[in-house]
N, CA, C and O atoms as a GROMACS GRO file, in nm:
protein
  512
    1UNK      N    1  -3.661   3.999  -0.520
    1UNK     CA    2  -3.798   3.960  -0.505
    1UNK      C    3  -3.857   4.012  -0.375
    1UNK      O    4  -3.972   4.056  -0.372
    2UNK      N    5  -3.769   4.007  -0.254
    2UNK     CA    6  -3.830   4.066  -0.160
    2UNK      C    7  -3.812   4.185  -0.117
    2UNK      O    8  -3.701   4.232  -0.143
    3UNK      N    9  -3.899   4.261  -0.048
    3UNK     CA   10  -3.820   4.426   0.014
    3UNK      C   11  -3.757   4.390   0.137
    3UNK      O   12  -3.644   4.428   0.168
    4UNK      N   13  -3.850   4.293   0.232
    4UNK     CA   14  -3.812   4.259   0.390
    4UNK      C   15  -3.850   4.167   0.444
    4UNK      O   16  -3.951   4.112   0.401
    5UNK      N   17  -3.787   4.119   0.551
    5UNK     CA   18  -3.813   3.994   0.606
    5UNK      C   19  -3.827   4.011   0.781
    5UNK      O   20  -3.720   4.007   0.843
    6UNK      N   21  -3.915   4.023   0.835
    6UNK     CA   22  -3.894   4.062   0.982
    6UNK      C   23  -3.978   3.905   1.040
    6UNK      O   24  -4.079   3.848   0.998
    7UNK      N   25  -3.877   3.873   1.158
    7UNK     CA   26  -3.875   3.787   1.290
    7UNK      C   27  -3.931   3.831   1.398
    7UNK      O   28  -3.874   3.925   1.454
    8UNK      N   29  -4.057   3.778   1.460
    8UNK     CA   30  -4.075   3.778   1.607
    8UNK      C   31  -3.963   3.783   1.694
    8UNK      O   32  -3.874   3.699   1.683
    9UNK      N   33  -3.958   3.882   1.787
    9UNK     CA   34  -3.855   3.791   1.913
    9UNK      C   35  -3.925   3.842   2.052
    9UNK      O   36  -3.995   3.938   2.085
   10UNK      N   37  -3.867   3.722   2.118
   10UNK     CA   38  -3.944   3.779   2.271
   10UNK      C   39  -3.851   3.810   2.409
   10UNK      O   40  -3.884   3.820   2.528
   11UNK      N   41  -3.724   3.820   2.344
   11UNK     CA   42  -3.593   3.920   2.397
   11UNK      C   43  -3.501   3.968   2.291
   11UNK      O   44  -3.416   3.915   2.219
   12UNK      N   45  -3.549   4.092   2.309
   12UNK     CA   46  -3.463   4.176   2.226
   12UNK      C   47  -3.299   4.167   2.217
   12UNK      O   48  -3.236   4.145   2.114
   13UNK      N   49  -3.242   4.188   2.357
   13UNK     CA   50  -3.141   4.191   2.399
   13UNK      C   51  -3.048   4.016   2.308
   13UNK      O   52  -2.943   4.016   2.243
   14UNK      N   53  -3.115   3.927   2.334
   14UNK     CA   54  -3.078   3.799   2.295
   14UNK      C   55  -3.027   3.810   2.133
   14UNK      O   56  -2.920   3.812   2.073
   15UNK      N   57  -3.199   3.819   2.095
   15UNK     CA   58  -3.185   3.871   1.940
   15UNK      C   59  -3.104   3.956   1.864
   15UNK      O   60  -3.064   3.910   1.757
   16UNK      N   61  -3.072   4.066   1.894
   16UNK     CA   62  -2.961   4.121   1.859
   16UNK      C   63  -2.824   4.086   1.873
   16UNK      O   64  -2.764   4.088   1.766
   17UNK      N   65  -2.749   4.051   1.983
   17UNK     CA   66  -2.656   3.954   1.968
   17UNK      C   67  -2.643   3.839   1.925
   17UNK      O   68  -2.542   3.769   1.911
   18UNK      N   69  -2.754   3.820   1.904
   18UNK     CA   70  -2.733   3.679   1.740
   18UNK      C   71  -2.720   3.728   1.641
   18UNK      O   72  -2.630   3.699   1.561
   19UNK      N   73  -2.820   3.825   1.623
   19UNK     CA   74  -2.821   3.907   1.498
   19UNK      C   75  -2.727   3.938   1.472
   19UNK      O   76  -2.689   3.870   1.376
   20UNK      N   77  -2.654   4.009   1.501
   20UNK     CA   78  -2.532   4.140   1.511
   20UNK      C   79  -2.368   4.005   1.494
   20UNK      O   80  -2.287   4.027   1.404
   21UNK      N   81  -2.356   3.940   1.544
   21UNK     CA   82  -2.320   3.854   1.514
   21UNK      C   83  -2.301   3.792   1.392
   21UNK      O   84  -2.205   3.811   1.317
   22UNK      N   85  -2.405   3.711   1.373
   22UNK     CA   86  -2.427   3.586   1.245
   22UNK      C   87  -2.412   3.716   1.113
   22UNK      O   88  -2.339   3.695   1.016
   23UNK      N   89  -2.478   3.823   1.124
   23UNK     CA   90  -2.460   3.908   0.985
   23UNK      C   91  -2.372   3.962   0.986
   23UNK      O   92  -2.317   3.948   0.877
   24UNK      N   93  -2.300   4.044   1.070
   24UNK     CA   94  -2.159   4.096   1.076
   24UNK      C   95  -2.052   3.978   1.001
   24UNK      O   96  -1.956   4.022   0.938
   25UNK      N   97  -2.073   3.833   1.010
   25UNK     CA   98  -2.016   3.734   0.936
   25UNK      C   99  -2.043   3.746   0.757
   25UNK      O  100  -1.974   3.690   0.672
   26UNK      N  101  -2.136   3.816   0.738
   26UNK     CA  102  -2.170   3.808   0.608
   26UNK      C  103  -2.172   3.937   0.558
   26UNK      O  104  -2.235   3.970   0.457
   27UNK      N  105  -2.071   4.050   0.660
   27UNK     CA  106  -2.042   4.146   0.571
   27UNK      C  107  -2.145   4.302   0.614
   27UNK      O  108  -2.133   4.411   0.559
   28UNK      N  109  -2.253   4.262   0.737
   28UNK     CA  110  -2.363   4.314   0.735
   28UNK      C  111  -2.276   4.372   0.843
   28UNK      O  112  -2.174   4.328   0.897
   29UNK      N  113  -2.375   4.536   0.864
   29UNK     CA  114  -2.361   4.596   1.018
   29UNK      C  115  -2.423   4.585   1.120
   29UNK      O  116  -2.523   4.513   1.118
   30UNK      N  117  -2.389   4.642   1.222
   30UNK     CA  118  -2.522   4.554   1.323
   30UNK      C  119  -2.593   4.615   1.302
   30UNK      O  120  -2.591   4.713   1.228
   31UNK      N  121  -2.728   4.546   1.405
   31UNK     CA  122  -2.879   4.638   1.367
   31UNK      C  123  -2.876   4.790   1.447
   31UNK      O  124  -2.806   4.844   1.533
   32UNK      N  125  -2.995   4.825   1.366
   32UNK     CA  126  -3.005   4.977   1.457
   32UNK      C  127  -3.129   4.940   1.491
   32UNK      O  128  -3.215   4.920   1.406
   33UNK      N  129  -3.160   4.922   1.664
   33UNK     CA  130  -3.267   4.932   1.729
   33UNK      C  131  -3.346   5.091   1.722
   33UNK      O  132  -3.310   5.206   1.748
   34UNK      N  133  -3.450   5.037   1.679
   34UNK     CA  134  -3.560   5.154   1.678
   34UNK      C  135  -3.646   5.215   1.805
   34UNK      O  136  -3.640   5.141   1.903
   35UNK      N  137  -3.725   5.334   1.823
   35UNK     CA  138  -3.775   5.346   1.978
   35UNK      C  139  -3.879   5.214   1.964
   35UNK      O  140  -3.902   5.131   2.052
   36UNK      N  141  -3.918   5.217   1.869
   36UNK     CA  142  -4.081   5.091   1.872
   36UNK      C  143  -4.073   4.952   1.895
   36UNK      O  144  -4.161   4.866   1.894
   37UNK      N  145  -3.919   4.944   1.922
   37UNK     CA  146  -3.844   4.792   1.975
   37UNK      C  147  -3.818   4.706   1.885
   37UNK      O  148  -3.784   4.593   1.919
   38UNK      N  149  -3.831   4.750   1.718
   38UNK     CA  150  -3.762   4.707   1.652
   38UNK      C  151  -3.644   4.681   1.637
   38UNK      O  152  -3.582   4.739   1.727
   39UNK      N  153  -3.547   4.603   1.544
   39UNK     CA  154  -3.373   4.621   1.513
   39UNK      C  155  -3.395   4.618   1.362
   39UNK      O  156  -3.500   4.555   1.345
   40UNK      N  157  -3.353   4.650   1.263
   40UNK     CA  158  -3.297   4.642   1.148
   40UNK      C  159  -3.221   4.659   1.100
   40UNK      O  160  -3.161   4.765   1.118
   41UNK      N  161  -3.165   4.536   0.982
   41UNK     CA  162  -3.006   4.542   0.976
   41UNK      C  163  -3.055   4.590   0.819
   41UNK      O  164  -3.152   4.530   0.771
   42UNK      N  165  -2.991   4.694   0.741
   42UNK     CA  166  -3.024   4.768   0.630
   42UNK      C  167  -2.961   4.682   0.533
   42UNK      O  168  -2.844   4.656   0.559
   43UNK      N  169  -3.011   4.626   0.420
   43UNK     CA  170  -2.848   4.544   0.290
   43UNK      C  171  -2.874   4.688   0.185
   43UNK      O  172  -2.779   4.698   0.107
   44UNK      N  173  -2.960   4.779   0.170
   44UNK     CA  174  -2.942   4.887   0.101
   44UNK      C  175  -3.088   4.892  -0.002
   44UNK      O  176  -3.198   4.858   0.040
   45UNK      N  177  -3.067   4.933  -0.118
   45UNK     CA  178  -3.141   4.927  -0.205
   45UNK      C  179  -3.318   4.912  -0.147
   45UNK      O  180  -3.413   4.860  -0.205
   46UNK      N  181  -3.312   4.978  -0.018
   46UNK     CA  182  -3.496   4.944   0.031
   46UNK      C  183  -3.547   4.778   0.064
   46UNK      O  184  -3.653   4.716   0.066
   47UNK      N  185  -3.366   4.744   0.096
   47UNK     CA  186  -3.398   4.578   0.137
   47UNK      C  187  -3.355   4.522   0.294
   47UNK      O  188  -3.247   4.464   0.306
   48UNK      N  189  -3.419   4.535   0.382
   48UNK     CA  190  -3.366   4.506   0.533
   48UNK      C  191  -3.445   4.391   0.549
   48UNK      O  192  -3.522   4.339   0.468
   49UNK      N  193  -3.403   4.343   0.714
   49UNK     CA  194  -3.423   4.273   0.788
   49UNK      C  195  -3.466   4.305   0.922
   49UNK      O  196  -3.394   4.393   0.969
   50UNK      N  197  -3.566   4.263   1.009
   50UNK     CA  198  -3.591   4.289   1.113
   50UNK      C  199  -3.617   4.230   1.211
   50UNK      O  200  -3.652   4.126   1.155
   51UNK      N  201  -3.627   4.213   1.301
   51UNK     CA  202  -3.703   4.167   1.463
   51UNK      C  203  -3.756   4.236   1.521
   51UNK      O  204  -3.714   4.345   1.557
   52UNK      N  205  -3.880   4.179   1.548
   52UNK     CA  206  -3.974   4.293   1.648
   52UNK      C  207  -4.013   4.189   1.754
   52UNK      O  208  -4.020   4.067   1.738
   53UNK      N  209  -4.042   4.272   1.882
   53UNK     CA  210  -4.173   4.212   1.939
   53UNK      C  211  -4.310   4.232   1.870
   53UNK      O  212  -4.351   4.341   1.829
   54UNK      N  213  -4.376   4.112   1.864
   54UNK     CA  214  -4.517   4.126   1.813
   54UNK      C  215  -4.616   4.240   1.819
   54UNK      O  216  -4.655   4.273   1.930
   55UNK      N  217  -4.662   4.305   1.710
   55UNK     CA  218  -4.737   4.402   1.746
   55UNK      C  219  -4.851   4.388   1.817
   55UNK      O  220  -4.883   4.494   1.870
   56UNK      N  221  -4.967   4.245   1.850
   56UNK     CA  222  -5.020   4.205   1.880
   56UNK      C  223  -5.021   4.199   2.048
   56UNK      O  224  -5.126   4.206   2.111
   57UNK      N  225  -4.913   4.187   2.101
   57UNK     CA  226  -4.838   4.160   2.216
   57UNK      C  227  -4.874   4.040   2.240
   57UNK      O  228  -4.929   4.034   2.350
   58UNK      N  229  -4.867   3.943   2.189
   58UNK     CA  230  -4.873   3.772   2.223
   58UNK      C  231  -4.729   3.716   2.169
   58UNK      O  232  -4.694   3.738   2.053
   59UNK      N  233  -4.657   3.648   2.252
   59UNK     CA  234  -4.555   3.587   2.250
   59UNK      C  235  -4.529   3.523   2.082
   59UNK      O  236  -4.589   3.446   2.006
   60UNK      N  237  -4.402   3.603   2.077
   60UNK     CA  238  -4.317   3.536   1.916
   60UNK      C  239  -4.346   3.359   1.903
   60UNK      O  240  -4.378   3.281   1.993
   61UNK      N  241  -4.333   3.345   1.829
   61UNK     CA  242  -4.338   3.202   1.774
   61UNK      C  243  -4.285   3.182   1.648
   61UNK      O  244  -4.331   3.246   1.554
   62UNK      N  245  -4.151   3.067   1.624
   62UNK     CA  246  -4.100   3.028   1.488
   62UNK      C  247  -4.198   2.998   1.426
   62UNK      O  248  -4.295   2.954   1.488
   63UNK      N  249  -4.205   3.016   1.269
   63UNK     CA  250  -4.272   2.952   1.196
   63UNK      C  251  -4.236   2.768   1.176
   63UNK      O  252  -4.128   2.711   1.159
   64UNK      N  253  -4.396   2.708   1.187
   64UNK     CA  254  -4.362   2.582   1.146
   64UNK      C  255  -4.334   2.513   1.005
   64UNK      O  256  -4.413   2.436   0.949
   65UNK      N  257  -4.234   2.544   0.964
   65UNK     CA  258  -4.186   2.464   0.790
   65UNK      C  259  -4.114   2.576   0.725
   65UNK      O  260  -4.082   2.593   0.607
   66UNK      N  261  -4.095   2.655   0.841
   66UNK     CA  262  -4.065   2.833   0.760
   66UNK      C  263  -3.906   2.817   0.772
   66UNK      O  264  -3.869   2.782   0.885
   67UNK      N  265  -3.805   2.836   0.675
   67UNK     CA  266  -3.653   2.849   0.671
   67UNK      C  267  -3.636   3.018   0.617
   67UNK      O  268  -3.726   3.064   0.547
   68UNK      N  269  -3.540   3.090   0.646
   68UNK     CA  270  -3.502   3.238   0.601
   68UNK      C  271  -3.377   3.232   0.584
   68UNK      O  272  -3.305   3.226   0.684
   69UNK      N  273  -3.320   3.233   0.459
   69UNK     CA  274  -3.154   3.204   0.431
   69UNK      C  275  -3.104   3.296   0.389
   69UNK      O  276  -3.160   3.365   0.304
   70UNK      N  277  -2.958   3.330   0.447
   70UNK     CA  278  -2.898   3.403   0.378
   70UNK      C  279  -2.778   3.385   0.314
   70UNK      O  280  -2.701   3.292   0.340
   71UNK      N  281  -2.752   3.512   0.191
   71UNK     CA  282  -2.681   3.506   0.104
   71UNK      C  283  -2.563   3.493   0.152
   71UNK      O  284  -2.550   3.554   0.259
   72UNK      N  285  -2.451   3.425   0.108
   72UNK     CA  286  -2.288   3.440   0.168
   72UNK      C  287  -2.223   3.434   0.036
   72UNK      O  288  -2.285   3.392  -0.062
   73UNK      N  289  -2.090   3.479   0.029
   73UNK     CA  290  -2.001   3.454  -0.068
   73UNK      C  291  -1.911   3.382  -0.078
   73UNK      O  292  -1.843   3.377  -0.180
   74UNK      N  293  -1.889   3.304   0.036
   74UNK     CA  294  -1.817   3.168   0.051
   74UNK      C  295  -1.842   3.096   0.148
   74UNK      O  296  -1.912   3.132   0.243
   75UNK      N  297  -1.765   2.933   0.132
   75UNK     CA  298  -1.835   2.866   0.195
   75UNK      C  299  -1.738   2.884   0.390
   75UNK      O  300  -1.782   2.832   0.492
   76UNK      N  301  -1.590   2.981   0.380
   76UNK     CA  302  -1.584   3.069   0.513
   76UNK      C  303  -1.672   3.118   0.578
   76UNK      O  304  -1.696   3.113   0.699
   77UNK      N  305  -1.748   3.195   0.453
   77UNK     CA  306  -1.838   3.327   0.556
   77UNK      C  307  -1.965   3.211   0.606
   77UNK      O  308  -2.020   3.249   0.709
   78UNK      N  309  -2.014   3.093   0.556
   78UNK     CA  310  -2.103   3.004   0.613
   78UNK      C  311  -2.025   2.948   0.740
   78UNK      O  312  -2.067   2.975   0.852
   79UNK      N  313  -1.947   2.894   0.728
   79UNK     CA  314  -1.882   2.867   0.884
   79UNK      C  315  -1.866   2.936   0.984
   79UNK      O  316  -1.865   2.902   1.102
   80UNK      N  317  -1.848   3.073   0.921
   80UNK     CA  318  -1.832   3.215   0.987
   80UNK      C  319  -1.946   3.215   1.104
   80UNK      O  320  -1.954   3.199   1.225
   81UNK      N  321  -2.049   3.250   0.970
   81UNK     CA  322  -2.183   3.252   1.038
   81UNK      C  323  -2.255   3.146   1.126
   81UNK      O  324  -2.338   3.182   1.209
   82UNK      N  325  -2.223   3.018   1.107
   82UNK     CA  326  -2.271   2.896   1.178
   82UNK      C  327  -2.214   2.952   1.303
   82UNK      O  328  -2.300   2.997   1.379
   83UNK      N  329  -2.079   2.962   1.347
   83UNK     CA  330  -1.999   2.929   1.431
   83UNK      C  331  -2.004   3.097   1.499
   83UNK      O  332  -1.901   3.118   1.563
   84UNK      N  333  -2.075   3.185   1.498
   84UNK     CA  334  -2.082   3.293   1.529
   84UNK      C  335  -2.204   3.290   1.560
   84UNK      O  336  -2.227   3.379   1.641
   85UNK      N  337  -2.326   3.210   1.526
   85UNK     CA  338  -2.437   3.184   1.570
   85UNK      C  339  -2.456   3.108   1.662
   85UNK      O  340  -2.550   3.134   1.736
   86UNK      N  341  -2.375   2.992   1.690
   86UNK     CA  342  -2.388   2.912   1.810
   86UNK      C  343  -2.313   2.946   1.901
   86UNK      O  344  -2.315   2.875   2.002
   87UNK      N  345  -2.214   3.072   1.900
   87UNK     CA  346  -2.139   3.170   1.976
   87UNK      C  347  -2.224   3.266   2.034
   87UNK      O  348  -2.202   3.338   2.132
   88UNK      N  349  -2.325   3.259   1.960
   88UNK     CA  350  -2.449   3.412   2.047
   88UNK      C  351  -2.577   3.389   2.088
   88UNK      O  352  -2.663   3.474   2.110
   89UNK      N  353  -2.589   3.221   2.102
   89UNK     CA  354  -2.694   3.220   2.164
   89UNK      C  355  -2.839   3.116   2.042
   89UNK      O  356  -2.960   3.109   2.064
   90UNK      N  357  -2.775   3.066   1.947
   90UNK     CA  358  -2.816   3.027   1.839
   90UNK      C  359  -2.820   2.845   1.906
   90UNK      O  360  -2.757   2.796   2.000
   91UNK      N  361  -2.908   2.792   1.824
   91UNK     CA  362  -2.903   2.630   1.820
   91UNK      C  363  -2.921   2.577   1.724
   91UNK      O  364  -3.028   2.589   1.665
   92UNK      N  365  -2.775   2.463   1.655
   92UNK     CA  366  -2.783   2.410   1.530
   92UNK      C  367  -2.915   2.289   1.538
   92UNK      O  368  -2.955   2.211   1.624
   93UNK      N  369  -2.942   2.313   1.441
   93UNK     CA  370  -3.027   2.208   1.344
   93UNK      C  371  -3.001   2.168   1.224
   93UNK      O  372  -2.924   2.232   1.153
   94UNK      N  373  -3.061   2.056   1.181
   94UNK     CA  374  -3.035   2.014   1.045
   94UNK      C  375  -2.934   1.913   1.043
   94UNK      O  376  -2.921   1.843   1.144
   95UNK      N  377  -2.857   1.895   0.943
   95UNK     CA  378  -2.752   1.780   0.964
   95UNK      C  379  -2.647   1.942   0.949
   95UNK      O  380  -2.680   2.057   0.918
   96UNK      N  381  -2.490   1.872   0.993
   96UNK     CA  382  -2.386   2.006   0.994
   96UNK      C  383  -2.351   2.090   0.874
   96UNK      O  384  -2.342   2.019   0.774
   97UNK      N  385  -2.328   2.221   0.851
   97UNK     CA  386  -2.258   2.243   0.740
   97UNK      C  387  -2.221   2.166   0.634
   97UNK      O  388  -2.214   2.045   0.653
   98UNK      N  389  -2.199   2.206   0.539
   98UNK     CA  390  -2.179   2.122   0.391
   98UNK      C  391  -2.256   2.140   0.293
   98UNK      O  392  -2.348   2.221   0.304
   99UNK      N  393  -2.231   2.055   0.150
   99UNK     CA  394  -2.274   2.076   0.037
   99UNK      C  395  -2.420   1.988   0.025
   99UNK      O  396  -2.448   1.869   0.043
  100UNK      N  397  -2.481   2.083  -0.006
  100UNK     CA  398  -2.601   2.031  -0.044
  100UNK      C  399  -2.671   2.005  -0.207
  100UNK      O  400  -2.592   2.061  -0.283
  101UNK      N  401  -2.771   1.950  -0.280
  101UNK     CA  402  -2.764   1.937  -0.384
  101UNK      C  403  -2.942   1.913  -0.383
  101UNK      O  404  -3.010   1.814  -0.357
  102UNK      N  405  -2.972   2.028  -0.416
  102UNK     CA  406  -3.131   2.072  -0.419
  102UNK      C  407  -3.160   2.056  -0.579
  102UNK      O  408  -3.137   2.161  -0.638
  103UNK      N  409  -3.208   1.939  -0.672
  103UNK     CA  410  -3.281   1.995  -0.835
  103UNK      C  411  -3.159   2.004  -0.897
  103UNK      O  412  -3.170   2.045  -1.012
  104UNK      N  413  -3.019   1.972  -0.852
  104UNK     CA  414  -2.908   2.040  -0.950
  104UNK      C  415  -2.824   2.111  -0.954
  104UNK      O  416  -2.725   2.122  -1.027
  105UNK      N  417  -2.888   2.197  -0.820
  105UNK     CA  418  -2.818   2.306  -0.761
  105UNK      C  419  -2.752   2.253  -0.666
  105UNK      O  420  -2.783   2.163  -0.588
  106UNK      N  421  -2.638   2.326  -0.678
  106UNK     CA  422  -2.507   2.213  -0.554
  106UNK      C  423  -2.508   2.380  -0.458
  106UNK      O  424  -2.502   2.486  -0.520
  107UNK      N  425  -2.515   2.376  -0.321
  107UNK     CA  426  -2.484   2.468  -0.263
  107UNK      C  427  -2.416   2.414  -0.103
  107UNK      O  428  -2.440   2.298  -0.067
  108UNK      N  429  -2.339   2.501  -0.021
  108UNK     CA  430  -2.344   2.477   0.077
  108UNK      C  431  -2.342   2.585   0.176
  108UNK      O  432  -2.296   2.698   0.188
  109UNK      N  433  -2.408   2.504   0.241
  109UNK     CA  434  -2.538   2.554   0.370
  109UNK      C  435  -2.544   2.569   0.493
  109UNK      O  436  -2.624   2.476   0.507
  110UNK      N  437  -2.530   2.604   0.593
  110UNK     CA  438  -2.559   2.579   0.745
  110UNK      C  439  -2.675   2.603   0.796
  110UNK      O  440  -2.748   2.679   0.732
  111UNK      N  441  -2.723   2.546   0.922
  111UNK     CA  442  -2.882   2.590   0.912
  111UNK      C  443  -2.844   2.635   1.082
  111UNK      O  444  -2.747   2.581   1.135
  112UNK      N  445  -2.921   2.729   1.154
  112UNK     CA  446  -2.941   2.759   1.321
  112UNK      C  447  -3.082   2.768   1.338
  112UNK      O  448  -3.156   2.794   1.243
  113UNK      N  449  -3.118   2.753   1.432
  113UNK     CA  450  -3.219   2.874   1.528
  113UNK      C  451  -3.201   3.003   1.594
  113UNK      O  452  -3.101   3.019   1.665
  114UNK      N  453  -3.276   3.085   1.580
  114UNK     CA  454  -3.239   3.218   1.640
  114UNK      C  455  -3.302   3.186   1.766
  114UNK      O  456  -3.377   3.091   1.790
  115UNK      N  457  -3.255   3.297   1.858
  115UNK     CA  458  -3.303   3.272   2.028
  115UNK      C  459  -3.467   3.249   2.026
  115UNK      O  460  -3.524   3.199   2.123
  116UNK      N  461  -3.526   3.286   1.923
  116UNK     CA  462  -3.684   3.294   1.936
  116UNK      C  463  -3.702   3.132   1.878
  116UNK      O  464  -3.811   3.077   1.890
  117UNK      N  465  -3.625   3.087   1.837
  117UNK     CA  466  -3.658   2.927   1.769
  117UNK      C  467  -3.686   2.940   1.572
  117UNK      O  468  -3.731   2.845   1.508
  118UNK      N  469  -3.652   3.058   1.515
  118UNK     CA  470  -3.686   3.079   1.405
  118UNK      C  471  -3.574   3.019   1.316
  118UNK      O  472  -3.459   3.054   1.341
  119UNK      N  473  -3.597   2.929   1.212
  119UNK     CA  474  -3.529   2.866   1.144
  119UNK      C  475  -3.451   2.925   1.053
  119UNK      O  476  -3.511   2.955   0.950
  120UNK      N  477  -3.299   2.960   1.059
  120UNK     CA  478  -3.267   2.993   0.921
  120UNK      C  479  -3.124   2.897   0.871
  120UNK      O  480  -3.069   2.794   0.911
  121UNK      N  481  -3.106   2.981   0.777
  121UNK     CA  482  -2.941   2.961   0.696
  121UNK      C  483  -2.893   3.040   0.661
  121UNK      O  484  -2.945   3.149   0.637
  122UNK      N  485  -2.758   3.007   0.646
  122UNK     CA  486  -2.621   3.088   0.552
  122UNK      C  487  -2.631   2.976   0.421
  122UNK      O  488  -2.657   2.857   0.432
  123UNK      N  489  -2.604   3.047   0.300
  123UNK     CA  490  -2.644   2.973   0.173
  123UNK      C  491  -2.459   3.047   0.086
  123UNK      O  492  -2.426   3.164   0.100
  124UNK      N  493  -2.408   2.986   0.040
  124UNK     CA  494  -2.305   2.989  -0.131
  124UNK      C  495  -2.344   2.907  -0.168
  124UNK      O  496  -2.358   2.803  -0.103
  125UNK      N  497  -2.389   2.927  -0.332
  125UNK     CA  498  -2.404   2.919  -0.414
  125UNK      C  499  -2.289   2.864  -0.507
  125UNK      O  500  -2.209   2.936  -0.568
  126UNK      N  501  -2.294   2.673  -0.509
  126UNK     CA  502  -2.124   2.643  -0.593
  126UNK      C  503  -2.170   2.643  -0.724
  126UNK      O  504  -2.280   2.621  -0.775
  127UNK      N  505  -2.037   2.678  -0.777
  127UNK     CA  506  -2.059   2.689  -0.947
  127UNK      C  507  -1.934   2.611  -0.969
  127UNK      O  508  -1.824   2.624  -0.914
  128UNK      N  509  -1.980   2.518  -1.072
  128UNK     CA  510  -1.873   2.414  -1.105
  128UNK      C  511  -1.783   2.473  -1.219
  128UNK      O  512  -1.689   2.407  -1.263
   0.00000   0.00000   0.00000
């Protein structure tokens, strides 16, 4: 559904060692910083991820109610990633790791902040 998903940040340096980090847990490479002060981490098929400083030049800001999750293939690579995120500069939120049960859907989840305050997750998908 989506092509890309790009994050404010208002240190690069920070951001990328979260980045580079938490996705390297899920299989990803690190980002390739661009001259325009972008990073993007490529998943292929014309589908990345990014961080920029604002083109605007006014200071990044998390979205308020905004979550960005990502895919994992087990509920390791979510611990992986939790625990590799609060290793680089990340701050948990939410209640801890574990199974969650959204409509039916049983999944489990971890949730961080990235250094800019942007809300995300590591998501598997349980199948009974």
């Amino acid at each position: 559904m989506f092509s890309h998903i790009v994050v404010g940040s208002n240190d690069a340096a920070a951001s990328k060692r979260f980045y580079d980090a938490t996705l390297t847990c899920l299989g990803y490479g690190e980002g390739h910083q661009m001259e325009s002060g972008r990073t993007l981490y490529n998943y292929g098929k014309g589908v990345f991820f990014a961080f920029t400083p604002p083109l605007d030049g006014a200071p990044a800001t998390a979205a308020n109610g905004g979550t960005i999750s990502f895919s994992a293939q087990s509920t390791e690579q979510v611990d992986a990633w939790h625990a590799a995120g609060l290793s680089a500069g990340g701050v948990d939120c939410e209640d801890p790791p574990g199974v969650r049960d959204f409509g039916g859907a049983r999944m489990y989840i971890a949730y961080l902040r990235d250094p800019t305050g942007n809300k995300l997750a590591a998501l598997h998908l349980i199948s009974d």
